[in-house]
N, C-alpha and C positions, 0 to 999 in steps of 0.2 A: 719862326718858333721852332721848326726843327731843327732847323741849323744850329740853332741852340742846343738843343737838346742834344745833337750829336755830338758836340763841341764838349759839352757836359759827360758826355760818354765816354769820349778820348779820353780828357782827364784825369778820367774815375778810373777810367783801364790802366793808365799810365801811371796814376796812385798808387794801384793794384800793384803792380808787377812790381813797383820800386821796393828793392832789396831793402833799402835803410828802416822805409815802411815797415815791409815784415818784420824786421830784426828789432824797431820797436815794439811790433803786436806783440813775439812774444816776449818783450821784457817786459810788457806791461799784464802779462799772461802769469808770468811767473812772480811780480809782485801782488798781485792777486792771490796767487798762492800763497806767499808769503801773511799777507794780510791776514788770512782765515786762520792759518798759524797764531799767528800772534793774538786771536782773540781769546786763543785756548788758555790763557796766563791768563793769575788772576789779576797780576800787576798791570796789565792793558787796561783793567778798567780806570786809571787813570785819565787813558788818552783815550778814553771811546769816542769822544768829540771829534777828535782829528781821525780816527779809528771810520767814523760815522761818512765824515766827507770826504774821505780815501775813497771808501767802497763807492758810493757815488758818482764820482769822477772815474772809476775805472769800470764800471757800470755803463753809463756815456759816452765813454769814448768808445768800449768794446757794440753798441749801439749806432754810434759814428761809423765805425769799422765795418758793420755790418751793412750798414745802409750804401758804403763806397762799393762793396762788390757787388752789391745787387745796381747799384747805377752801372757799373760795367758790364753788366751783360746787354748783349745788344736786343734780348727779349728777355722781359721780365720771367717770363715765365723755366726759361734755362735757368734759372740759379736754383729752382727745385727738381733738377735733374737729378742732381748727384747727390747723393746721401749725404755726406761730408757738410754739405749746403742746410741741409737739413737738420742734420745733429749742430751744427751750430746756430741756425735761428730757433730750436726750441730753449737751446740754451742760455742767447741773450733774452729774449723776449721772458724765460723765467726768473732772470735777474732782477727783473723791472718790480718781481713782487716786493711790497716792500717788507722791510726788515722790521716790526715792533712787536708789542707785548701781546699780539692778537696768536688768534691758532693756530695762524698762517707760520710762525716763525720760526717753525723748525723745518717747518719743508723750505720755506726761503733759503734757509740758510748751508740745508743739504744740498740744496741744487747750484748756489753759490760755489760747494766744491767739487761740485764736475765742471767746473768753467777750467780747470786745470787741464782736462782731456782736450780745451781748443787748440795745446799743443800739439797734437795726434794730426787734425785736420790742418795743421800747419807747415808741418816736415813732413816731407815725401817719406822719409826713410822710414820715419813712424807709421807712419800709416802702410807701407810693405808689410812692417813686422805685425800690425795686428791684423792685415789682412790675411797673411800666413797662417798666423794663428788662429782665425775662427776657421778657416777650411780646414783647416789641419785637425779639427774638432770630431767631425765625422769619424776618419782612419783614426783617430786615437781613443776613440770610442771602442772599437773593438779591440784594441789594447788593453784597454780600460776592462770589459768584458772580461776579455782573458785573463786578467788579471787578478778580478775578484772572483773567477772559479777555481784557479791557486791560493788564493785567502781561505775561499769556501774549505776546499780540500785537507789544507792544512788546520787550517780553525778546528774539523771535525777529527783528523788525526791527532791534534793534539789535548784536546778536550778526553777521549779517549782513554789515553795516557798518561795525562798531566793532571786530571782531576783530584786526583787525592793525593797528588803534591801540592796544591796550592789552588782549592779551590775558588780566593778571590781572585786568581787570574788565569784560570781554566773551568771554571765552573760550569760554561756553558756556550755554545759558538759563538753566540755575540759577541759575550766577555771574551773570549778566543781570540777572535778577529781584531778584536782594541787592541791584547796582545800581540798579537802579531802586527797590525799597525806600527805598534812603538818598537818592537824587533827592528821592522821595514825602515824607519825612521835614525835608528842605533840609537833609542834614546835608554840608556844603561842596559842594554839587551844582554850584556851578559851577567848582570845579575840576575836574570829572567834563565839563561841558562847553567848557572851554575846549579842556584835552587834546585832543577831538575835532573841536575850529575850525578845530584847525591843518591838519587834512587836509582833513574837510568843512568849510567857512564857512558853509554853509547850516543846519546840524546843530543850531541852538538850535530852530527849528522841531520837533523831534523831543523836547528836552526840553518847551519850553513848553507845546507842545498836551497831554504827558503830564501835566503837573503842574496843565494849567487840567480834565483829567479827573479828576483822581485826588483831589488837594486842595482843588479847590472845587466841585465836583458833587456828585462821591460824597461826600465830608466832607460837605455841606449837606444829601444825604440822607440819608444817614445820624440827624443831627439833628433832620432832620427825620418821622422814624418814631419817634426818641424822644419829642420833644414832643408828637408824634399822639396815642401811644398812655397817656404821660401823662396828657395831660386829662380823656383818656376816663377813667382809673383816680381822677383825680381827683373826676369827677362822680359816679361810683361812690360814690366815700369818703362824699361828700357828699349822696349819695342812703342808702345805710347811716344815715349819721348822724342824718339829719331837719335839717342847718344847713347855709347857701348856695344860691347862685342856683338848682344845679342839683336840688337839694331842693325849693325852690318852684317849679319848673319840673315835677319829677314828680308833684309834689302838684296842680299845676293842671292837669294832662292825667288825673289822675284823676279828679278832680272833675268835668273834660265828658267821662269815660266816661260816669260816673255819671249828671249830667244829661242825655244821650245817650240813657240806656238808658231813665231815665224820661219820657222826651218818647218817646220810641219805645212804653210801656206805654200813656203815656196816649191816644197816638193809634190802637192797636190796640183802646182800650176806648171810646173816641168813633166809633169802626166800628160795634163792636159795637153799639152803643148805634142808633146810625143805621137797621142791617139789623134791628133788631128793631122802630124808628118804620115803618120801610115794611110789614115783614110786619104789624103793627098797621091 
């Protein structure tokens, strides 16, 4: 019976790893996607029937799929190691709600389109990029911070100034802030400054220096905490993996630990060696 079972194992490992496998998970990932697309017409309701036993069958099979990686771990209990393992059995397992006229059927049907992010847990590189990006959360918080005490600033300078030029969009810092948002954004911004030329002439001064803070600083820092922390997740990946630079780069600072530590044995034992020719 074990033998079986281990036999069972290989397999499912061997299933696992097969390239073609994966390359059908995700085309059967991404017609998934498609499907939930296609419900949003109203012309689909023709084919709900075929619409009906699609979801089904990719439903099933992403359930098949799920059941092969968890046979390939050699303890059950490893496949809820890793998160990735995790975000995707709550995912299948809430596919399984079914889809009808009950109260259930808008959350079925929400959770039907996060089966799209099984792409994420599928490509390594995807999953770098939004590993990146949630650490990169932290440090762009106080970006972020920063950021909205320059809104704050200018909000109250221009609220100040600007009120009885046009007080539906200086009326008050809130209102201010909205403004300046759609400044931050260039969405018709200089209509928002011309308005106020005509009383102040000076008054581009006040958008400019906003928009060379807000849109090219902070935006660059922004990107620039993503890429940081990118790399690093990158060299990571690539240190996990044993392939790329940064792979042979951890491998060769292992290697003069190592040598390190025996040049350091061997010269505590040429000591030795020494204090015992004198005591002689």
């Amino acid at each position: 019976m074990t033998l079986n079972w281990n036999r069972l194992q290989d397999r499912m490992e061997h299933l696992r790893a097969n390239k073609l496998f994966e390359t059908f998970v995700i085309a059967v990932i991404i017609a998934s996607a498609l499907l939930i697309g296609a419900k949003t017409y109203e012309e689909s309701s023709r084919f709900d029937h075929w619409i009906y036993w699609l979801d089904m069958g990719v439903t099933l099979f992403f359930l098949f799929e799920l059941l092969v990686r968890m046979a390939a771990e050699k303890r059950f209990v490893d496949f809820f190691k890793q998160g990735w393992n995790i975000f995707d059995f709550v995912i299948v397992v809430a596919s399984l709600i079914p889809v009808n006229e009950s109260d259930t059927v808008l959350i079925a049907r929400l959770l039907r389109v996060f089966r799209v992010l099984r792409l994420v847990s599928l490509i390594p590189e995807l999953r770098v990029l939004l590993g990146a990006l949630v650490k990169s959360i932290p440090r762009m918080g106080y970006v972020a911070l920063l950021m909205f005490i320059i809104f704050y600033i200018y909000a109250a300078i221009g609220s100040f100034m600007f009120n009885t030029v046009d007080p539906v969009l200086w009326g008050n810092i809130s209102i201010a802030m909205l403004t300046l948002f759609r400044v931050a954004t260039f969405e018709d911004w200089t209509d928002v400054m011309y308005d106020t030329m005509e009383v102040y002439p000076y008054s581009w001064v006040f958008y400019l220096t906003f928009i060379f803070l807000t849109a090219f600083v902070f935006l660059n820092m922004m990107i620039g905490i993503v890429l940081d922390v990118m790399q690093k997740e990158s060299e990571a990946a690539q240190r996990e993996s044993g392939e790329g630079e940064a792979a042979e780069v951890h491998w060769m600072r292992e290697q003069m630990a190592l040598m390190s530590e025996q040049l350091n044995r061997i010269e505590h034992q040429l000591a030795r060696e020494r204090e015992r020719d004198r005591v002689e």
